[in-house]
C-alpha positions, 0 to 999 in steps of 0.5 A: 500500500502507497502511503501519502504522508502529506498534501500541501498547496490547495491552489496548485496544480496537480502532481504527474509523477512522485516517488514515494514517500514524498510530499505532494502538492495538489488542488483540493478535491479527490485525487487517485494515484497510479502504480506503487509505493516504489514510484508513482508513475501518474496522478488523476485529478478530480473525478471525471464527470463523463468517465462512464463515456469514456470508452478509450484511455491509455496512458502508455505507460510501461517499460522501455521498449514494451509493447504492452498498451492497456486500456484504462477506460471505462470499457477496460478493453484490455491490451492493444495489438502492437504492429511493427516497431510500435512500443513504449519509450520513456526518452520521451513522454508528456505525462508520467515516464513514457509514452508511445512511440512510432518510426513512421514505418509499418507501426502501430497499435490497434484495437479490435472493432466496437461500435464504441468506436463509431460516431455515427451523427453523435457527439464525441471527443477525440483528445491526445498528445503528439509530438511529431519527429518530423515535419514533412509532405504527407499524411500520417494518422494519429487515430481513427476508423480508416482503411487502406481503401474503400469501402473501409473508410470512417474518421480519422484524425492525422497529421498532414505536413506541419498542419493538422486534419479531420476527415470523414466517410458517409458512405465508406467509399467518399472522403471529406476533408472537413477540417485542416489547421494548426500548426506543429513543430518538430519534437513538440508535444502539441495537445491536439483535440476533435469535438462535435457537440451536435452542431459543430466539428471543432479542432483544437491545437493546444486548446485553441480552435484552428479550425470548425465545420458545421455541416452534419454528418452521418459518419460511416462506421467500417467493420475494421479496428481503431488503429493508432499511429497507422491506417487500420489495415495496418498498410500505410498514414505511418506516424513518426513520433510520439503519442501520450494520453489518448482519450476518446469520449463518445456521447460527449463534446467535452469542450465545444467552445470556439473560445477553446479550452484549458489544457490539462497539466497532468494526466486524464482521471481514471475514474 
């Protein structure tokens, strides 16, 4: 048992690693804490109101060079399928002592195909952390429901060049390019974010919107796996870099402010 022997600062903001025993200072409220009394990896803040939405949240978090990626989502899923070179890396990491790492080539993670994962008309948030190894010509996918080709095309959210992208499927056959903006920069960590609260498709860079649509769509739902850093056929959009806390909410637009929002300082809550 992880025994906290103080807490201080009731104005601060929270904590994202501790070894114990240790002082702590955090914000006031209930606080979790991850992983054991040899070195606290991650801390969660407040409870979320919308965690039993939640249907994906991982943390990568894990040994150097792991390819073990779990799930700490509502939905408990269990365990990522890993492709390629697509690991655990604690040389980098935006929260806790690592996260994800992708060599843009042939790599990724996946997970096996849930309605939890298709959108439909509804509402939803797609949230993450990336740092980019590079900046250059190309599309690389960050997440999404996307084939290699149709009629297995969905949603996905990518990096296109130093900007970023949201498209779409209604038909699993067309592509609509709905949304580009923002600007990324090489071994950056940007907070890159998609929401739809029923009325508009918002984009976020850094809690910042950098782009919107307002044209509803019926987004098509493919029978293939979400897939991370890669299409979901495994067959290209290879991202090249990192990628930390990734969240999918469905049933809710966490933000849905064209003023934006404020970026989390630590890691989502898991509870």
């Amino acid at each position: 048992m992880l025994q906290v022997t103080q807490l201080t600062g009731f104005g601060a903001t929270r904590v994202a690693s501790v070894t114990a025993p240790k002082t702590l200072t955090a914000g006031s409220g209930s606080y979790a804490l991850t992983g054991t009394a040899a070195g606290v990896t991650k801390t969660s803040g407040p409870p979320d109101a919308s965690f039993s939405s939640t249907v994906l949240l991982l943390g990568f978090e894990g040994a150097d060079a792991s390819t073990t990626v779990t799930d700490q989502s509502s939905k408990l899923r269990g365990n990522a399928t890993p492709l390629g070179n697509a690991q655990i890396d604690t040389a980098q990491f935006k929260f806790g002592s690592s996260s994800a790492l992708f060599d843009g080539a042939s790599d990724g993670f996946t997970f096996a195909n849930h309605s939890d994962f298709d959108f439909g008309s509804g509402t939803f948030t797609v949230e993450c952390w990336i740092m980019p190894a590079t900046i250059a010509a190309g599309t690389r996918m960050i997440v999404g429901k996307w084939g290699n080709v149709a009629p297995n095309l969905g949603w996905t959210l990518f990096q296109n060049g130093s900007g970023l992208g949201w498209n779409v499927s209604t038909t699993g056959t067309n592509v609509l390019s709905d949304i580009t903006g923002g600007t990324l920069t090489a071994s950056t960590w940007a907070a890159i974010c998609l929401d739809y609260d029923g009325s508009k498709y918002r984009l976020y860079k850094d809690g910042s919107m950098v782009g919107s649509f307002t044209t509803a769509r019926t987004i098509f739902s493919p029978s293939k796996p979400l897939a991370i850093g890669e299409n979901s056929d495994n067959l290209g959009l290879y991202f090249n870099g990192w990628i930390d806390e990734l969240r999918i909410t469905k049933g809710v637009a966490r933000y849905a402010s064209d003023s934006g929002y404020t970026v989390a300082t630590a890691a989502f809550p898991r509870s």
